[in-house]
N, CA, C and O atoms as a GROMACS GRO file, in nm:
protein
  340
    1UNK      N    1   8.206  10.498   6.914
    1UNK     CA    2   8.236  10.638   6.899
    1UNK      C    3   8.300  10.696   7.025
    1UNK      O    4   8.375  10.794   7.020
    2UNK      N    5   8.268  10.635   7.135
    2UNK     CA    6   8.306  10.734   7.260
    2UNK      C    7   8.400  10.630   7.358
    2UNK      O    8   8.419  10.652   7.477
    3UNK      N    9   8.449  10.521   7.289
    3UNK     CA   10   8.529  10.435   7.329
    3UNK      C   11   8.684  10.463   7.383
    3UNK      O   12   8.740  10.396   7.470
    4UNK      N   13   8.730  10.555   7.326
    4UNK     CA   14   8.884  10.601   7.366
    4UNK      C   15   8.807  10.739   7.470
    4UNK      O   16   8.907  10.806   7.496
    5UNK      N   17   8.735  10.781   7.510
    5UNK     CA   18   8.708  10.867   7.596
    5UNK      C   19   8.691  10.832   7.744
    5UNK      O   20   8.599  10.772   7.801
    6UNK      N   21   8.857  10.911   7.812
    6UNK     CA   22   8.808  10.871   7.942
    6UNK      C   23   8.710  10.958   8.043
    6UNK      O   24   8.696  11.077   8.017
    7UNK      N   25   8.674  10.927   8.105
    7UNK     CA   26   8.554  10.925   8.197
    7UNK      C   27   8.610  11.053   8.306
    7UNK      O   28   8.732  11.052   8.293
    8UNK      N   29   8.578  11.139   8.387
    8UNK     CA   30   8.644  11.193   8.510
    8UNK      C   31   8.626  11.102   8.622
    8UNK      O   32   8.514  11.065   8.656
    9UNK      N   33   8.728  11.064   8.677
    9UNK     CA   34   8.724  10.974   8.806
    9UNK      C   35   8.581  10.940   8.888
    9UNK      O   36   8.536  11.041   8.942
   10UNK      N   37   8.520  10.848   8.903
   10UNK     CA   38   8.392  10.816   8.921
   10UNK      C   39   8.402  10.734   9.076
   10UNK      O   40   8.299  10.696   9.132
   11UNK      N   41   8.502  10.717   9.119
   11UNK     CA   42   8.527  10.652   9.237
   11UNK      C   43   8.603  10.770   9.349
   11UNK      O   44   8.679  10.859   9.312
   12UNK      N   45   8.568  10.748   9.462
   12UNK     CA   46   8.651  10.855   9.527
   12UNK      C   47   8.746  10.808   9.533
   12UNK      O   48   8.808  10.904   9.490
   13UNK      N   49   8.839  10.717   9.555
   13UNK     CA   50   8.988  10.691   9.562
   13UNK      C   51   9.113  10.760   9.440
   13UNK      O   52   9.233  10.784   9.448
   14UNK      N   53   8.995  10.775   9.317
   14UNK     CA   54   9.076  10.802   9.187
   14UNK      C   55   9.055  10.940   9.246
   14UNK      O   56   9.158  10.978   9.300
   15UNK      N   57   8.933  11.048   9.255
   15UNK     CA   58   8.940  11.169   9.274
   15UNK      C   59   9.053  11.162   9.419
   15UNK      O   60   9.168  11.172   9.376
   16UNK      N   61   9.052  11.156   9.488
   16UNK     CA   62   9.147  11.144   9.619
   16UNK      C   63   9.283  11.120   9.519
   16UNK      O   64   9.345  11.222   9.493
   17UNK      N   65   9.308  11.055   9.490
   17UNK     CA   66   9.447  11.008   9.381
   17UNK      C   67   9.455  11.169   9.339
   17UNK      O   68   9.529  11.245   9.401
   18UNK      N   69   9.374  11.212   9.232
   18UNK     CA   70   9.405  11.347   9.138
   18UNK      C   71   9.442  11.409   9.224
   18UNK      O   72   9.560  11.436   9.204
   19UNK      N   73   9.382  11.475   9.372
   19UNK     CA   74   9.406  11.558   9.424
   19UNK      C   75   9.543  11.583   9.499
   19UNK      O   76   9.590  11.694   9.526
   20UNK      N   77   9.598  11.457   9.528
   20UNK     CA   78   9.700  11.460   9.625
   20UNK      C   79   9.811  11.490   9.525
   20UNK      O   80   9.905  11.567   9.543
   21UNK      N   81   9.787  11.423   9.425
   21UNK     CA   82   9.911  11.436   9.293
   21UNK      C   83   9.998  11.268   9.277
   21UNK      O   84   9.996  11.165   9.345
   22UNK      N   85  10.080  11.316   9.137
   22UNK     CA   86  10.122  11.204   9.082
   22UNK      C   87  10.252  11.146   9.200
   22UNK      O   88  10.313  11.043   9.172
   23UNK      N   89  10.277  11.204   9.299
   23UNK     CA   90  10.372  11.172   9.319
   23UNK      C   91  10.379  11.108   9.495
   23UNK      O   92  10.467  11.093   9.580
   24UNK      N   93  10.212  11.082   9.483
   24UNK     CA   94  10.164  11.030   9.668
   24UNK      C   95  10.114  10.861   9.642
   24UNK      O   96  10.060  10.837   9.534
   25UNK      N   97  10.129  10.780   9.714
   25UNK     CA   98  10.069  10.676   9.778
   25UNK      C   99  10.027  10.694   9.868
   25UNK      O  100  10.078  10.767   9.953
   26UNK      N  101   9.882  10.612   9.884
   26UNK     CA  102   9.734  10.650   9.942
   26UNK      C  103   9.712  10.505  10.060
   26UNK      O  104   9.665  10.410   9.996
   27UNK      N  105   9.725  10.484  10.151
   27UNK     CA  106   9.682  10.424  10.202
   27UNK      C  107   9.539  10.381  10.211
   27UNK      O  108   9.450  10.465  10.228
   28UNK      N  109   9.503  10.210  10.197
   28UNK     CA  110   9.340  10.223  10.124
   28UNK      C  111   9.293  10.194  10.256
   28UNK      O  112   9.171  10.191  10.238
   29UNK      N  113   9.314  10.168  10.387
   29UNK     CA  114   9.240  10.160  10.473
   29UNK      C  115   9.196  10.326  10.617
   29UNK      O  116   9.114  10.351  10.705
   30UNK      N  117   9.329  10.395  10.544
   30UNK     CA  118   9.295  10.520  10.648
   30UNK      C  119   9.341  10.606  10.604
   30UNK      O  120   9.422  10.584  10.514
   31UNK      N  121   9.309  10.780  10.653
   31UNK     CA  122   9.328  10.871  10.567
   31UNK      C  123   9.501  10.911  10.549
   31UNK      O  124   9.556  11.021  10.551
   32UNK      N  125   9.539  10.818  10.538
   32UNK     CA  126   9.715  10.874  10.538
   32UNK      C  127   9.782  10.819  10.445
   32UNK      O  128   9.747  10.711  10.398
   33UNK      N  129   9.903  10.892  10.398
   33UNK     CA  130   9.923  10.886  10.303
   33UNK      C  131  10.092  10.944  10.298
   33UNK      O  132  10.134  11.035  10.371
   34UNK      N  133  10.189  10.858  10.181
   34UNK     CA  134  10.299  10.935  10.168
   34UNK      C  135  10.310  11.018  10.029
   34UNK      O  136  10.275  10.973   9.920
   35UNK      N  137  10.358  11.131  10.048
   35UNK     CA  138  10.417  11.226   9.937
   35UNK      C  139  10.598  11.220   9.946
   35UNK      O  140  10.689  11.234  10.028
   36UNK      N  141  10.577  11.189   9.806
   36UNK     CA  142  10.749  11.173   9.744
   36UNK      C  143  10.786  11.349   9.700
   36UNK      O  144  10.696  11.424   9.664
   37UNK      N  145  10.933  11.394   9.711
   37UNK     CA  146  10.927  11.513   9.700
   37UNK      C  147  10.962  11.472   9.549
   37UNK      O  148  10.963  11.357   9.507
   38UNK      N  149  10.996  11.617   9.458
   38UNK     CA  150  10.975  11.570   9.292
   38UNK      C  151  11.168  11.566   9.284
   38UNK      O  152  11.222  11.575   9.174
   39UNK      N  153  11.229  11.554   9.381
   39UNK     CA  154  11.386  11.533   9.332
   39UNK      C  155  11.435  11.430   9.400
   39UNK      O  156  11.401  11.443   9.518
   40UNK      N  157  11.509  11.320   9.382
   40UNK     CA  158  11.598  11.292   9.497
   40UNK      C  159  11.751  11.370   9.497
   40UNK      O  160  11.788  11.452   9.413
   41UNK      N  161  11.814  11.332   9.593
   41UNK     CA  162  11.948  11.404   9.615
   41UNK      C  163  12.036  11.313   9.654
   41UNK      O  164  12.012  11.228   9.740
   42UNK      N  165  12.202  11.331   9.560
   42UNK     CA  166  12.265  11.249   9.604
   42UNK      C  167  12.384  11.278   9.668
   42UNK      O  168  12.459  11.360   9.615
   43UNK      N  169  12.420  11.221   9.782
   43UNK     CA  170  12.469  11.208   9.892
   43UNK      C  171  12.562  11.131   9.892
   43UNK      O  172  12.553  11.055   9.796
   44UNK      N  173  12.685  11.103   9.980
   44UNK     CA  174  12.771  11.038  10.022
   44UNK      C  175  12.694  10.841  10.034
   44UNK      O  176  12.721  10.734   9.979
   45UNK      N  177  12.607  10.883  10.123
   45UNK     CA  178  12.559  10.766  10.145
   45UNK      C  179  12.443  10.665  10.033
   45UNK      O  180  12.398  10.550  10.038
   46UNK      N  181  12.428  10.797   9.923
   46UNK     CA  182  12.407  10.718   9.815
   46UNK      C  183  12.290  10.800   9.762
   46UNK      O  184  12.327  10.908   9.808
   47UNK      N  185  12.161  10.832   9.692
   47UNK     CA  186  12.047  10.860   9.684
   47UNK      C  187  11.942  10.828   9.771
   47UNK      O  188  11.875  10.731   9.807
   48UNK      N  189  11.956  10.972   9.796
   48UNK     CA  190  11.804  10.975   9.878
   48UNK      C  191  11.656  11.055   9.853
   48UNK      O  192  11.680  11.157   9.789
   49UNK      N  193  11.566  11.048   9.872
   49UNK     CA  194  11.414  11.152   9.847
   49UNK      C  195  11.361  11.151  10.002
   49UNK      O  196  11.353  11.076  10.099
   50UNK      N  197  11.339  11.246   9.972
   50UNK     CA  198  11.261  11.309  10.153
   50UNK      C  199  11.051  11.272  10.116
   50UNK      O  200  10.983  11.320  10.025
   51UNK      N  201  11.017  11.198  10.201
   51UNK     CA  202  10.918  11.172  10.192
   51UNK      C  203  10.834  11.186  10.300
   51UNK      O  204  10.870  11.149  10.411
   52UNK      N  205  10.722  11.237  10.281
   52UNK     CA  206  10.636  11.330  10.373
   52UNK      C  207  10.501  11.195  10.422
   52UNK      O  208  10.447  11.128  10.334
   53UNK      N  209  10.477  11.183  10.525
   53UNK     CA  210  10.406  11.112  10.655
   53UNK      C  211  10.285  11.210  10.643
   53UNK      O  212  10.294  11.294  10.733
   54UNK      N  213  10.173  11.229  10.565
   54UNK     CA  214  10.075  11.273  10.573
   54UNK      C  215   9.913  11.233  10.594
   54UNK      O  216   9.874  11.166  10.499
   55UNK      N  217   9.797  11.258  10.705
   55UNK     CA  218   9.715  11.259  10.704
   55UNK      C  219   9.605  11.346  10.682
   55UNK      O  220   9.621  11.468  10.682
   56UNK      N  221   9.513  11.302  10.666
   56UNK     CA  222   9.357  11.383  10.633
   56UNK      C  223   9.270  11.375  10.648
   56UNK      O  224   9.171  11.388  10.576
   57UNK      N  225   9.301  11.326  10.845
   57UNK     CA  226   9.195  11.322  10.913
   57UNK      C  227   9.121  11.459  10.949
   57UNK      O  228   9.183  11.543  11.014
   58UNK      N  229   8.997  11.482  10.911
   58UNK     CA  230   8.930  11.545  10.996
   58UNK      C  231   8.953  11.729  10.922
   58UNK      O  232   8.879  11.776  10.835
   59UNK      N  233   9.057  11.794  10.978
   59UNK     CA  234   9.088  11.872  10.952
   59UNK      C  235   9.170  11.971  10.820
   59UNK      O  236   9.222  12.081  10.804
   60UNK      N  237   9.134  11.836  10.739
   60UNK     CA  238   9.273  11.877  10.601
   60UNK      C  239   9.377  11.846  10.552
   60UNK      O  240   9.413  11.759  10.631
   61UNK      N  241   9.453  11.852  10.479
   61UNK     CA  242   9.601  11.776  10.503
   61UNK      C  243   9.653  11.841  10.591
   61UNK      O  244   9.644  11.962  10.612
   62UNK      N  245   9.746  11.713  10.680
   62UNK     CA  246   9.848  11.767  10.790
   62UNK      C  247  10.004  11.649  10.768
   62UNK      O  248  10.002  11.530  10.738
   63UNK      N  249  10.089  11.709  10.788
   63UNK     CA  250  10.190  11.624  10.774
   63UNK      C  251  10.213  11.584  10.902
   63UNK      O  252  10.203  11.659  10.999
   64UNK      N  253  10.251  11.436  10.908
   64UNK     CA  254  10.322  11.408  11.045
   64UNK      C  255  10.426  11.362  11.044
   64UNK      O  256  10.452  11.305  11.150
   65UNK      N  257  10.516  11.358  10.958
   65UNK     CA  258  10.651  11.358  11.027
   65UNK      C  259  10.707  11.392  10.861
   65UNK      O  260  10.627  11.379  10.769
   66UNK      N  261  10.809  11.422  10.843
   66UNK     CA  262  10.923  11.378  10.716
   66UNK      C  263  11.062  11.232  10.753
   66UNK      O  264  11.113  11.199  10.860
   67UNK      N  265  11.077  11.192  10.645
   67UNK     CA  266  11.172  11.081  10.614
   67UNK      C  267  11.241  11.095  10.504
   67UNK      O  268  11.211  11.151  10.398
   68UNK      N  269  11.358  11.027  10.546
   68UNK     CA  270  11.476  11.059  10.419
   68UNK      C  271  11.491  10.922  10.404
   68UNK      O  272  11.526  10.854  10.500
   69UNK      N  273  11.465  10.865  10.282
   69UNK     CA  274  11.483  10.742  10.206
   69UNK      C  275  11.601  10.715  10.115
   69UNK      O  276  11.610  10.762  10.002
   70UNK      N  277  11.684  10.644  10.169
   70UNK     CA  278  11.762  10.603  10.019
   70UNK      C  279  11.707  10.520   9.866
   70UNK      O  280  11.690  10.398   9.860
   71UNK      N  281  11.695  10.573   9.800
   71UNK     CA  282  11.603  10.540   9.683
   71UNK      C  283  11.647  10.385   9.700
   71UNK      O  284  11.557  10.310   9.739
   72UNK      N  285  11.780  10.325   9.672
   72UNK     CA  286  11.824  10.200   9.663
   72UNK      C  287  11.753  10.120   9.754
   72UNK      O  288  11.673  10.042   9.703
   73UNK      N  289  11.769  10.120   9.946
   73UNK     CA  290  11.664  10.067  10.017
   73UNK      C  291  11.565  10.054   9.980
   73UNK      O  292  11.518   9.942   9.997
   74UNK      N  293  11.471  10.169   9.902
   74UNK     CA  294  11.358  10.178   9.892
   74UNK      C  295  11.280  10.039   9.766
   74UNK      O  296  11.176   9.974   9.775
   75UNK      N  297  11.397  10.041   9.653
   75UNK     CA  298  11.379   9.937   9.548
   75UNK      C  299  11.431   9.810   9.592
   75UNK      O  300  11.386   9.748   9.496
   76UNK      N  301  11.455   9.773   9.620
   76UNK     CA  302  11.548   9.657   9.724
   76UNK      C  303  11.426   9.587   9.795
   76UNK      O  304  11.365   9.486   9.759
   77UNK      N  305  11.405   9.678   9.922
   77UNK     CA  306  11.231   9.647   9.964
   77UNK      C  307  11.087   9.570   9.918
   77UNK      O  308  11.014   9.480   9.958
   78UNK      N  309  11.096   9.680   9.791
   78UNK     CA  310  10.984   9.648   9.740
   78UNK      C  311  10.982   9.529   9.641
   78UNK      O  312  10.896   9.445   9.613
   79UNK      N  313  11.119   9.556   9.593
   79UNK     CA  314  11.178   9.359   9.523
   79UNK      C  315  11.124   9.279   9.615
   79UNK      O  316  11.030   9.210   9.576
   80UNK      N  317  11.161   9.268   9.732
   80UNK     CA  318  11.163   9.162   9.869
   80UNK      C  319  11.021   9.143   9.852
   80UNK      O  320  11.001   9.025   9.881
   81UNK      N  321  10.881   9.216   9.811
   81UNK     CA  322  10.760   9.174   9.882
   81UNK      C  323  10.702   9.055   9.774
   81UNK      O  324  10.709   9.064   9.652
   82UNK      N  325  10.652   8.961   9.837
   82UNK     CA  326  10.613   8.856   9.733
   82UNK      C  327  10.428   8.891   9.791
   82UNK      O  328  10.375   8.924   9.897
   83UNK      N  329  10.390   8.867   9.676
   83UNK     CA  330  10.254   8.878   9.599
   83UNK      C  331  10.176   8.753   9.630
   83UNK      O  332  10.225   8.640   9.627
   84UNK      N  333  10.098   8.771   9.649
   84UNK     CA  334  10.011   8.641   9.722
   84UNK      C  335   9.890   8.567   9.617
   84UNK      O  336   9.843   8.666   9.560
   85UNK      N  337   9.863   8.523   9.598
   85UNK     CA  338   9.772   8.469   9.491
   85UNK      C  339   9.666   8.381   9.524
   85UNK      O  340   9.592   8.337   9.437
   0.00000   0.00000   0.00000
């Protein structure tokens, strides 16, 4: 009966996930974290998204730096990483 019912996040990483939003990767060993902005923009030099350097140590979220990514680098990259087994 209560089989298709999901649960509210029961782990803090998932509540930490909800909060930051759909559009952050969470670093699992320290409080930092990147936020993707919700557009990229395209440019001469090709597509890019500005992505935000954020921590939450201590005091709250704080950003520490911004970056401009070319989306292409960015998929290219992450092709490159091989998976360990």
């Amino acid at each position: 009966m209560f089989n298709d019912v999901t649960r509210f996040p029961v782990k803090t990483w998932e509540r930490i996930k909800n909060r930051r939003g759909k559009r952050s990767v969470s670093c699992i060993v320290t409080d930092r974290w990147l936020r993707f902005s919700e557009h990229a923009d395209q440019i001469s030099a090709g597509t890019v998204v500005f992505v935000d350097v954020m921590t939450d140590a201590g005091e709250g979220e704080r950003k520490l730096c911004e970056l401009c990514i070319p989306l292409e680098e960015l998929a290219e990259a992450v092709k490159n990483i091989e998976i360990k087994k």
